[in-house]
N, CA, C and O of each residue as an XYZ file, in Angstrom:
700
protein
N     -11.755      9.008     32.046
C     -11.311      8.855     30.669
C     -11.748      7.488     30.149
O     -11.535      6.399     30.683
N     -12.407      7.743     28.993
C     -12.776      6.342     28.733
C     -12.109      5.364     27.735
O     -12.133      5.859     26.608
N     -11.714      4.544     27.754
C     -10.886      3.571     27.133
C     -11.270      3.365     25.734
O     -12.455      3.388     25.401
N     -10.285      3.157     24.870
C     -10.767      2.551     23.475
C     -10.743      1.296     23.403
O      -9.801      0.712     23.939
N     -11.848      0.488     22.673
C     -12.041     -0.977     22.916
C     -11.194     -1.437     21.387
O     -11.701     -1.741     20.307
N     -10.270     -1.383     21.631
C      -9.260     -2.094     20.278
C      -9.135     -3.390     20.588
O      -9.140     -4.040     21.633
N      -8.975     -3.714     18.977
C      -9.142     -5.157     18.913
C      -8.023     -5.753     18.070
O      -7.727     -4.896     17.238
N      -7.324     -6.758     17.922
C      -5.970     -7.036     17.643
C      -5.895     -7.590     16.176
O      -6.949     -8.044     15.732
N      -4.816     -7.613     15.386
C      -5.071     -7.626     14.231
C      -4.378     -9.141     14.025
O      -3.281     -9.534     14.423
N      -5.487     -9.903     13.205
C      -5.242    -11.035     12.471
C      -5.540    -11.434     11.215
O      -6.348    -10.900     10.455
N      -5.054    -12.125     11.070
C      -4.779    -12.736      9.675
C      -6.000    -14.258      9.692
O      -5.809    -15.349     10.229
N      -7.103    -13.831      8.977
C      -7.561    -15.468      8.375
C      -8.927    -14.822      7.094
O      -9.554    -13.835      6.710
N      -8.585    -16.999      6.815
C      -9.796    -16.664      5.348
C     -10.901    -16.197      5.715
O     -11.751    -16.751      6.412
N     -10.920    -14.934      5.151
C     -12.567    -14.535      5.433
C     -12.915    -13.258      4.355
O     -12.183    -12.437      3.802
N     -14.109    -13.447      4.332
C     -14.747    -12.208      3.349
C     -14.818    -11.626      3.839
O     -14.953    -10.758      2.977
N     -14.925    -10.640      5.522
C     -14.394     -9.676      6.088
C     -13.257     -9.010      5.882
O     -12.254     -9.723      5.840
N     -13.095     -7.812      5.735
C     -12.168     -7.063      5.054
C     -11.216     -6.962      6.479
O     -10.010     -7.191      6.381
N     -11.646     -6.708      7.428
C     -10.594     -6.539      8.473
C      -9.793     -7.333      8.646
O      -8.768     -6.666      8.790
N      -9.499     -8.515      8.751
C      -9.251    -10.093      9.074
C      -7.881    -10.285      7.822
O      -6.768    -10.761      8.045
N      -8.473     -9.681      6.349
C      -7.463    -10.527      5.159
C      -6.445     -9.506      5.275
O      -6.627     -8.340      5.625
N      -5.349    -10.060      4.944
C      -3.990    -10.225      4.704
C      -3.922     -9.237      3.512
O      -3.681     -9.828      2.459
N      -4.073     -7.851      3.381
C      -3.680     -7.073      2.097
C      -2.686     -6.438      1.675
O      -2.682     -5.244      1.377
N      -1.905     -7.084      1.627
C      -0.130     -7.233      1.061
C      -0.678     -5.647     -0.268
O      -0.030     -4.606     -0.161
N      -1.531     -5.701     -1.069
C      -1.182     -4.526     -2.331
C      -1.520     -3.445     -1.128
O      -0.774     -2.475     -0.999
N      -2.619     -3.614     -0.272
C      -2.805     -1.982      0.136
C      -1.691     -1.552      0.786
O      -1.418     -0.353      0.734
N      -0.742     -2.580      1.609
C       0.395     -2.259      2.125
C       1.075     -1.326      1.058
O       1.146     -0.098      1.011
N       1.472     -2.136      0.358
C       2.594     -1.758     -0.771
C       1.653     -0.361     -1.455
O       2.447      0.552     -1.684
N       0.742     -0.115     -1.691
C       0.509      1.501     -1.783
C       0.617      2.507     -1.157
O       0.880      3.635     -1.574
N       0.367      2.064      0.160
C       0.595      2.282      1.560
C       1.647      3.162      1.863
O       1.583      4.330      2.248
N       2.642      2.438      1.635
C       4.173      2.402      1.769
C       4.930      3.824      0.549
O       5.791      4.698      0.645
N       3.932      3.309     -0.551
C       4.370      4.506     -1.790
C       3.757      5.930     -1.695
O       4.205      7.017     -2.060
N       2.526      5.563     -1.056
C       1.543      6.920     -0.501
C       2.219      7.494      0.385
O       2.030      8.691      0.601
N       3.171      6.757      1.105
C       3.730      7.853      2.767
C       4.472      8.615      1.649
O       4.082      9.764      1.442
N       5.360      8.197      0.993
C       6.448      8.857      0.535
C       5.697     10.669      0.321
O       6.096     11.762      0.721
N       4.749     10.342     -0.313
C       3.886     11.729     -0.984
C       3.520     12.717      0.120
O       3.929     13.876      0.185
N       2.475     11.950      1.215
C       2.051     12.551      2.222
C       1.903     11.667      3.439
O       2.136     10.458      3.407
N       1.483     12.356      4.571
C       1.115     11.870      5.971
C       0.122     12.079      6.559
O      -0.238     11.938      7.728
N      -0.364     12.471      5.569
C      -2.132     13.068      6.042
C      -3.129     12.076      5.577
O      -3.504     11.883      4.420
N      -3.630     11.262      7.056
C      -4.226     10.116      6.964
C      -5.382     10.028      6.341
O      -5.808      8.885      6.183
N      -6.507     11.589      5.628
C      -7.545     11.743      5.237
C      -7.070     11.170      3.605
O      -7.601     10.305      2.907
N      -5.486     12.304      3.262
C      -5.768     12.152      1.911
C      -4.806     10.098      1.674
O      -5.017      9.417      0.671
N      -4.006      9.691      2.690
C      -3.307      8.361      2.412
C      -4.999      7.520      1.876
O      -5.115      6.757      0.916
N      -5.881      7.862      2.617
C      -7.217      7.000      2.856
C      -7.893      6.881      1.238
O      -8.386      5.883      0.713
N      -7.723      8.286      0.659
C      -8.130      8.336     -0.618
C      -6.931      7.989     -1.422
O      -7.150      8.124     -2.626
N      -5.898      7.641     -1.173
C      -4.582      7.275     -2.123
C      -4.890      5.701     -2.245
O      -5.093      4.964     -3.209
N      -4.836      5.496     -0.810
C      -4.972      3.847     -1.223
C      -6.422      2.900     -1.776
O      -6.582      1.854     -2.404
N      -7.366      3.986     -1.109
C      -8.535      3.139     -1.765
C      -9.495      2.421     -0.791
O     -10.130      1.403     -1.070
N      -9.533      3.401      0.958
C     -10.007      2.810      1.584
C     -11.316      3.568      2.051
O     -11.620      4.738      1.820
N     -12.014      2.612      2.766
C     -13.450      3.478      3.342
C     -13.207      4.813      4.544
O     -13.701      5.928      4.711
N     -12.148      3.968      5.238
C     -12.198      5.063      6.125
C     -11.053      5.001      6.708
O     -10.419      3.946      6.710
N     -10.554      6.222      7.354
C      -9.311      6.390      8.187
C      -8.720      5.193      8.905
O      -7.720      4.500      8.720
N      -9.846      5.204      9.919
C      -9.178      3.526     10.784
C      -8.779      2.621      9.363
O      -7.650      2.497      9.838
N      -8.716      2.127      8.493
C      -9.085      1.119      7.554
C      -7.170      1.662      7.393
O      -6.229      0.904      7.626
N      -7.060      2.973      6.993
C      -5.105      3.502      7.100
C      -4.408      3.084      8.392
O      -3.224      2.763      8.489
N      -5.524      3.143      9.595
C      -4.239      2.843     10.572
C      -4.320      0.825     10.602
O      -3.654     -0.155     10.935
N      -5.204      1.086     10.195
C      -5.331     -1.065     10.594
C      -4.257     -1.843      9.523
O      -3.758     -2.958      9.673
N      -4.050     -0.819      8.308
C      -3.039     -1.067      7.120
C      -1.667     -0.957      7.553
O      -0.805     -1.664      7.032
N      -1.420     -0.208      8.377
C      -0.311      0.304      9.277
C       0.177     -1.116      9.986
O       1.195     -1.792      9.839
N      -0.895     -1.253     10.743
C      -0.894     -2.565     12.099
C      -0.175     -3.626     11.143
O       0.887     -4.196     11.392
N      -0.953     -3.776     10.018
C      -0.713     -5.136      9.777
C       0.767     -5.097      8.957
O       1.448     -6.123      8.959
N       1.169     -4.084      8.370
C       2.378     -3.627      7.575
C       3.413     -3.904      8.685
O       4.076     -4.940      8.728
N       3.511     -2.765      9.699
C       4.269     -3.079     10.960
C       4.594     -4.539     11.693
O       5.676     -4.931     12.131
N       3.222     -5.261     11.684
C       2.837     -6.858     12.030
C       3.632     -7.695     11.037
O       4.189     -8.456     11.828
N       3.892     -7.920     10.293
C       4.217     -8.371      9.120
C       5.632     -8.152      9.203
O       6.461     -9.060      9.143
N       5.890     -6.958      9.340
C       7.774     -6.431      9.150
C       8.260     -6.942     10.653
O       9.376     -7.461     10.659
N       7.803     -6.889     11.500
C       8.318     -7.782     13.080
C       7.908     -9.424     13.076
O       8.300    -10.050     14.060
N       7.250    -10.075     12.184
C       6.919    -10.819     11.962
C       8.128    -11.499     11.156
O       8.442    -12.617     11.563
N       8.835    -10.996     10.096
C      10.104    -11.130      9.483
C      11.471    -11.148     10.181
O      12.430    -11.917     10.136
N      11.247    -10.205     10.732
C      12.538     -9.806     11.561
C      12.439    -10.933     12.626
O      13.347    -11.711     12.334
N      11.808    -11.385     13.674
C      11.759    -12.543     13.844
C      12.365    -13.911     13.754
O      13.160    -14.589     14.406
N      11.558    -14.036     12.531
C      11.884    -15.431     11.506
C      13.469    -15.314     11.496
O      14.229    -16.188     11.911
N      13.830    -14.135     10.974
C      15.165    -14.175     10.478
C      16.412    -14.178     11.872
O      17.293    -15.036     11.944
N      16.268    -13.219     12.732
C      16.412    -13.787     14.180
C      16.692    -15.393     14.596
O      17.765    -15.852     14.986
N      15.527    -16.063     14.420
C      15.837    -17.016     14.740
C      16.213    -18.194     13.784
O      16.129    -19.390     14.063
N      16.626    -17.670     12.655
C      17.182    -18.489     11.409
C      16.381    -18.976     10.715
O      16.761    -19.851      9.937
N      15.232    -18.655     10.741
C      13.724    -19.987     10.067
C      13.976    -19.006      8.415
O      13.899    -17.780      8.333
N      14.239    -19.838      7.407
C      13.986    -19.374      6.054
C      13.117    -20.150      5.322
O      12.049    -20.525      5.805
N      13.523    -20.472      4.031
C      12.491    -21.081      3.263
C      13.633    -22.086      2.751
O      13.121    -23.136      2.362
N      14.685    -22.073      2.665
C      15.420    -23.072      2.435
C      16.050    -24.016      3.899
O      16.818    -24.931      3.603
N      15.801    -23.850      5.151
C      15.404    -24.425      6.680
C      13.983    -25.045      6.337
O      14.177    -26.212      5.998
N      13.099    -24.839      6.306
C      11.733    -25.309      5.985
C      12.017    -26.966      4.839
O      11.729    -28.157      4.959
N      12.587    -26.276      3.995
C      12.572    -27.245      2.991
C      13.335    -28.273      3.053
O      13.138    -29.221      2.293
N      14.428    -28.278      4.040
C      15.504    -29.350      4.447
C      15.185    -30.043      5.346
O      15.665    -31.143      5.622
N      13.819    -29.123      6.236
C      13.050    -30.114      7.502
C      12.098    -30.740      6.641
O      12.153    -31.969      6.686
N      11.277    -30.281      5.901
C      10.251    -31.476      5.146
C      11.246    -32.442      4.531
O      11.132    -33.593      4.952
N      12.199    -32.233      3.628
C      12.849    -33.407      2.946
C      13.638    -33.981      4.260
O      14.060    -35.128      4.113
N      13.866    -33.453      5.341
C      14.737    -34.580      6.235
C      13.980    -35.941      7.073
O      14.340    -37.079      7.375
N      12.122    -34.709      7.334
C      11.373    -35.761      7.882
C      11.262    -36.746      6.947
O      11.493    -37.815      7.512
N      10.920    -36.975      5.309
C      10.470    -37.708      4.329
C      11.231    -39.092      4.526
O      10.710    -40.189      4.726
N      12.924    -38.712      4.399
C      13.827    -39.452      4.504
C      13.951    -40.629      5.734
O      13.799    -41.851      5.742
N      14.331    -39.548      6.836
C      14.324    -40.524      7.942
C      13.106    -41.001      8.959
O      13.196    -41.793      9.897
N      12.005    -40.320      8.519
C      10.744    -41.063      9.228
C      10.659    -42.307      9.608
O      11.347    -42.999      8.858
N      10.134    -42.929     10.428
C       9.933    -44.069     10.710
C       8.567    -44.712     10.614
O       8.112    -45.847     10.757
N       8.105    -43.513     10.314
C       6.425    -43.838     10.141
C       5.827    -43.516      8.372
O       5.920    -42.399      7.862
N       5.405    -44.377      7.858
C       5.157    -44.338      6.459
C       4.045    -43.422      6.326
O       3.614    -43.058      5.232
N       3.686    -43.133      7.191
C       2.429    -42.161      7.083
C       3.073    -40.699      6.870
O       3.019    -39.990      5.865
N       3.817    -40.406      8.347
C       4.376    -38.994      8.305
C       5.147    -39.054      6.682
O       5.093    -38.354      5.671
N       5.750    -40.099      7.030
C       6.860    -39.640      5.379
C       6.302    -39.384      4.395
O       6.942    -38.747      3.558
N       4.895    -39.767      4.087
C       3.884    -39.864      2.373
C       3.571    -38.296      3.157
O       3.980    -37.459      2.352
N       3.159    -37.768      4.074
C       2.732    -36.241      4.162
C       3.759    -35.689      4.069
O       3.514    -34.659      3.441
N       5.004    -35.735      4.356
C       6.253    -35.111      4.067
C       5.721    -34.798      2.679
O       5.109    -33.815      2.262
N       6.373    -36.588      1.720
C       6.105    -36.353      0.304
C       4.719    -35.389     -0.218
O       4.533    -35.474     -1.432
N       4.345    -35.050      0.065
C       2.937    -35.003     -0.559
C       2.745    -33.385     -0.553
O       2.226    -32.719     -1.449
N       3.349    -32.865      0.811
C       3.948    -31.312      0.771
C       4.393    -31.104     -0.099
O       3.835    -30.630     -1.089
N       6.030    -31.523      0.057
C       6.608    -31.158     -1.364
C       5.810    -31.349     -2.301
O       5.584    -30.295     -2.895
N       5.433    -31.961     -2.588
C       4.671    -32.189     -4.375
C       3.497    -30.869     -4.608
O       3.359    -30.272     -5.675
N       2.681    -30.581     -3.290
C       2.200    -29.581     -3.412
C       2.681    -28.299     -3.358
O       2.156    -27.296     -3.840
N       3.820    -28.394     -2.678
C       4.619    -26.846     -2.880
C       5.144    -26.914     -4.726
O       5.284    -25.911     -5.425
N       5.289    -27.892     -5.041
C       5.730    -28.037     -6.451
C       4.653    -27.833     -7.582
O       5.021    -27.758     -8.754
N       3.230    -27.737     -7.210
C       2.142    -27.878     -7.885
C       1.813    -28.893     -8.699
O       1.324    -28.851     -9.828
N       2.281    -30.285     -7.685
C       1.706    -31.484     -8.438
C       1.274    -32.642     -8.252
O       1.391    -33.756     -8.761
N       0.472    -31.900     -6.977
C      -0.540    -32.671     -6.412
C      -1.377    -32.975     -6.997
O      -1.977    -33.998     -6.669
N      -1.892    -32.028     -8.412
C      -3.074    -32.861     -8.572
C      -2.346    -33.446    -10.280
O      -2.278    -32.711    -11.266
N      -1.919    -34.789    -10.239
C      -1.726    -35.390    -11.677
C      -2.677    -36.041    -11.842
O      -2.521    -36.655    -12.897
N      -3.962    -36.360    -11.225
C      -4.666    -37.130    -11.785
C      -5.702    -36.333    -12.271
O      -6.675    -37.017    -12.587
N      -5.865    -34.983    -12.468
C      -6.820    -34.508    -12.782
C      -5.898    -33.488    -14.118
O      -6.590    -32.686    -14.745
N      -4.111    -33.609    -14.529
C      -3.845    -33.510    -15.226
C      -3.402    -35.023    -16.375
O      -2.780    -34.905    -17.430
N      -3.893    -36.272    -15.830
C      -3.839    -37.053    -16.938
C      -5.010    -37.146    -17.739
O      -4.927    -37.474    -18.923
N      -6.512    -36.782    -16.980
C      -7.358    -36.721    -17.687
C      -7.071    -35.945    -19.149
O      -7.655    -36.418    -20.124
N      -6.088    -34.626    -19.380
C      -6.068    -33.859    -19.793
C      -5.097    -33.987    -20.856
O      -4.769    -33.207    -21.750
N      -4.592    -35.516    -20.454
C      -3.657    -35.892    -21.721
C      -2.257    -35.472    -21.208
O      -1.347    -35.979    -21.863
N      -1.961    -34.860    -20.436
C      -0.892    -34.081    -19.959
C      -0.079    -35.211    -18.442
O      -0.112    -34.653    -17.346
N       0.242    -35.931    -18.462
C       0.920    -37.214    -17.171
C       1.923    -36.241    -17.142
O       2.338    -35.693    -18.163
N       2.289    -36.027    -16.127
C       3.543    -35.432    -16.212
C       4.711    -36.585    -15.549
O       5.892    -36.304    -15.754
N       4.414    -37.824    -14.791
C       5.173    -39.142    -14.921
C       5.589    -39.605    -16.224
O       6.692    -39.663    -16.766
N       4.825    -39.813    -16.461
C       5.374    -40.052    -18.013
C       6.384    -39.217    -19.397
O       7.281    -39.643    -20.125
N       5.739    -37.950    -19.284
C       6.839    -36.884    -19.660
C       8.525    -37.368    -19.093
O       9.626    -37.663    -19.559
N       7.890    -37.219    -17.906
C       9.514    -37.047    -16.895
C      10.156    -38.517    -16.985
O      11.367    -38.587    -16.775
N       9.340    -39.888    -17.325
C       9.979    -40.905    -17.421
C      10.606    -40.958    -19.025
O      11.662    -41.573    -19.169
N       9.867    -40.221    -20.422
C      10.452    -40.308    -21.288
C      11.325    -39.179    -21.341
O      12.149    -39.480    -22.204
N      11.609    -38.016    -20.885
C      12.955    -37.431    -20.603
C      14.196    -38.325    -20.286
O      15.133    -38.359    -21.083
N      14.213    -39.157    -18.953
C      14.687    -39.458    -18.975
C      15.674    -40.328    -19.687
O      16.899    -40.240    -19.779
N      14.444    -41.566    -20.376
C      15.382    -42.421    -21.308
C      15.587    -41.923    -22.285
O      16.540    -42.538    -22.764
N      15.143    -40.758    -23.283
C      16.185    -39.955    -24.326
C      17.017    -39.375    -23.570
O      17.676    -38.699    -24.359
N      17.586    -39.125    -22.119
C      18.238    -38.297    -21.999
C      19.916    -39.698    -22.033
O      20.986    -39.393    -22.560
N      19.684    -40.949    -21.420
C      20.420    -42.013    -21.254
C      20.171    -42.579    -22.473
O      20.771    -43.653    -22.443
N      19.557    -42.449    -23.657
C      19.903    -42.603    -25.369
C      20.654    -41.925    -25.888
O      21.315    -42.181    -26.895
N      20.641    -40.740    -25.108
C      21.528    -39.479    -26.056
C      21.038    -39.161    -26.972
O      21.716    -39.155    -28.000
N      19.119    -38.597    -27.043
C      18.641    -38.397    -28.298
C      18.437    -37.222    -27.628
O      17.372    -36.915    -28.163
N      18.655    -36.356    -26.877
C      18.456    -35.301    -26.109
C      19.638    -34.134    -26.890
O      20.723    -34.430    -26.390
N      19.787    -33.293    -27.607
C      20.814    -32.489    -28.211
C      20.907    -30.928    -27.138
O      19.932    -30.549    -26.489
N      22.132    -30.260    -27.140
C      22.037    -29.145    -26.632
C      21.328    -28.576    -27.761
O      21.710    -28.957    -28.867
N      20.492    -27.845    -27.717
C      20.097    -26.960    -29.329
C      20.372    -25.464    -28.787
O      19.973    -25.153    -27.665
N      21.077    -24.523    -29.623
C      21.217    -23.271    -29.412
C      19.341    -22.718    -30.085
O      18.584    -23.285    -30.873
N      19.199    -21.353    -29.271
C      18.448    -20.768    -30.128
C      18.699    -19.927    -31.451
O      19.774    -19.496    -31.867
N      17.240    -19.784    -32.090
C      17.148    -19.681    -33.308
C      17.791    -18.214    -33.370
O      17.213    -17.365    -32.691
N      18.915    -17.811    -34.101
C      19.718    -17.055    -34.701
C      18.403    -15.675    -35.319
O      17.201    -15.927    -35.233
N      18.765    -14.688    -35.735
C      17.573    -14.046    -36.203
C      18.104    -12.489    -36.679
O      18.973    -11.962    -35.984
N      17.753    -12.009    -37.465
C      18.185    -10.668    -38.240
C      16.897     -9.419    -37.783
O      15.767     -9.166    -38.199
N      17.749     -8.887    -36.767
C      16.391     -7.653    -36.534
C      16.337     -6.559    -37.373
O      17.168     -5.801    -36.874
N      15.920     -6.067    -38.240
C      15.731     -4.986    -38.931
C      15.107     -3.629    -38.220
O      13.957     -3.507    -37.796
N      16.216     -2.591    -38.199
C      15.289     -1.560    -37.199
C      14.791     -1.113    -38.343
O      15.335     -1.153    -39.446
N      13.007     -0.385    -37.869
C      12.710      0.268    -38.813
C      13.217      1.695    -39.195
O      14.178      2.071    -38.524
N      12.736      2.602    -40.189
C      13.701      4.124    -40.390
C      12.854      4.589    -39.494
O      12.227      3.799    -38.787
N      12.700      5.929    -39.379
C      12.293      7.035    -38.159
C      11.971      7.643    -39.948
O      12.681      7.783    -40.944
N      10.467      7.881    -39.615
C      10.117      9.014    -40.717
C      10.669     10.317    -40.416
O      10.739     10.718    -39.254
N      11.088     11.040    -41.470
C      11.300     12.511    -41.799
C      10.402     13.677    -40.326
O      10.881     14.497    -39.542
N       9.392     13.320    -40.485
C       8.195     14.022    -39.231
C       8.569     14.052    -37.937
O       8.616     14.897    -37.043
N       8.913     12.496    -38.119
C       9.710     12.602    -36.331
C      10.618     13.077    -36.100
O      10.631     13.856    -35.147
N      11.892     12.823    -36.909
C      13.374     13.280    -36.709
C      12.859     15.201    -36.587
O      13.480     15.907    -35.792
N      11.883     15.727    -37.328
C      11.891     17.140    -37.343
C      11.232     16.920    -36.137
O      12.004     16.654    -35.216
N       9.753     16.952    -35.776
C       9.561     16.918    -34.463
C      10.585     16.478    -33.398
O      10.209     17.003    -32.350
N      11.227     16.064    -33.270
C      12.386     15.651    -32.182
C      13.630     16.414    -32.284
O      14.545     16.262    -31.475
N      13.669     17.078    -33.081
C      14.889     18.366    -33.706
C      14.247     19.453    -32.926
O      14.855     20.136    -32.103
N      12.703     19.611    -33.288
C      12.038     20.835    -32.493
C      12.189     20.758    -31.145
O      12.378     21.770    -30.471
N      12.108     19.363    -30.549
C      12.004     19.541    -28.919
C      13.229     19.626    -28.512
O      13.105     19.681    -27.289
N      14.320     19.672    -28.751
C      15.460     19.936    -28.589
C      15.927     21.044    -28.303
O      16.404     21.342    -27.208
N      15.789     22.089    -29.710
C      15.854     23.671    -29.827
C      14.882     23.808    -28.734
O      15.636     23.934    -27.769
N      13.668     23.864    -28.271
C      12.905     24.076    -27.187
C      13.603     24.302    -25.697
O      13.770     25.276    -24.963
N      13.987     22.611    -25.626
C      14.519     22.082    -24.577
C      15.672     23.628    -24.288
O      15.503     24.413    -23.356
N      16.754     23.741    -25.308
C      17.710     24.604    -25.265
C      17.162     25.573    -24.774
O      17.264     25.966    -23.612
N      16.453     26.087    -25.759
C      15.695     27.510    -25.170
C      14.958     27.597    -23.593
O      14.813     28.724    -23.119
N      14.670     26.847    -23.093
C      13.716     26.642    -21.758
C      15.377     26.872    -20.939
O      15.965     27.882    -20.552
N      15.707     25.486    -20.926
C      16.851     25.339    -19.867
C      18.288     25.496    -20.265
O      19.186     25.089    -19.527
N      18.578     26.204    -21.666
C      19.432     26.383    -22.033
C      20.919     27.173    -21.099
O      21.986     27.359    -21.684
């Protein structure tokens, strides 16, 4: 009997289709079982070349969901993550680790790059430093939003009869 030479499924950047991480084909994946289980027609539901391409979608769906279960197992969240970067920042002893601490956060925040948003007229230091002192002026107001009068429009004559008709229909069908 001769062996199948399988090969294990990972995750990295690459223009190889086997390799990336396809979170939508999953999630069609997942909506396609509901319909059927027949791996010829899942293959044409989701949009793939070929059968193996459904079971490797499988691997990595399955990979992914034990991959979670896991994490959560052993308590790792995203708010654990974020209390270890801000705890290293704090108590580091090394000014180096602590500026990469900082520098995470700022990139998980998307604002790593301000110097290529001051070119743009846009500092966002500066924003956030004049927030502040209107906010310790007290030129800062709660403002409610703008109040507003919706006018529904009428329903022409055509519709209300067309929609009278599907009714009597409706009755008549499933009456």
């Amino acid at each position: 009997m001769k062996t199948a030479n399988l090969k294990p499924v990972v995750f990295a950047n690459s223009d190889f289709p086997y390799y990336k991480q396809n979170t939508y084909q999953q999630m069609l994946l997942l909506k396609a079982m509901t319909v059927t289980e027949d791996p010829k027609e899942l293959r044409r539901m989701i949009g793939v070349r070929a059968v193996a391409d459904v079971y490797r979608t499988l691997d990595k769906l399955t990979l992914r969901k034990a991959y979670h279960e896991a994490l959560a197992e052993n308590e790792v969240s995203l708010t654990n993550v974020v209390a270890g970067i801000k705890g290293i920042a704090e108590t580091s002893g090394k000014d180096a680790v602590r500026l990469k601490a900082y520098q995470t956060i700022l990139r998980s925040l998307g604002l790593e790059r301000y110097e290529d948003l001051e070119d743009q007229g846009k500092n966002w230091e500066e924003v956030l430093l004049r927030a502040q002192a209107d906010e310790k002026a007290g030129k800062i107001e709660q403002s409610k939003p703008d109040e507003y009068e919706v006018t529904t429009p009428e329903i022409p004559e055509s519709v209300k009869a067309g929609r009278q008709r599907e009714m009597e229909l409706g009755k008549a069908l499933y009456g």
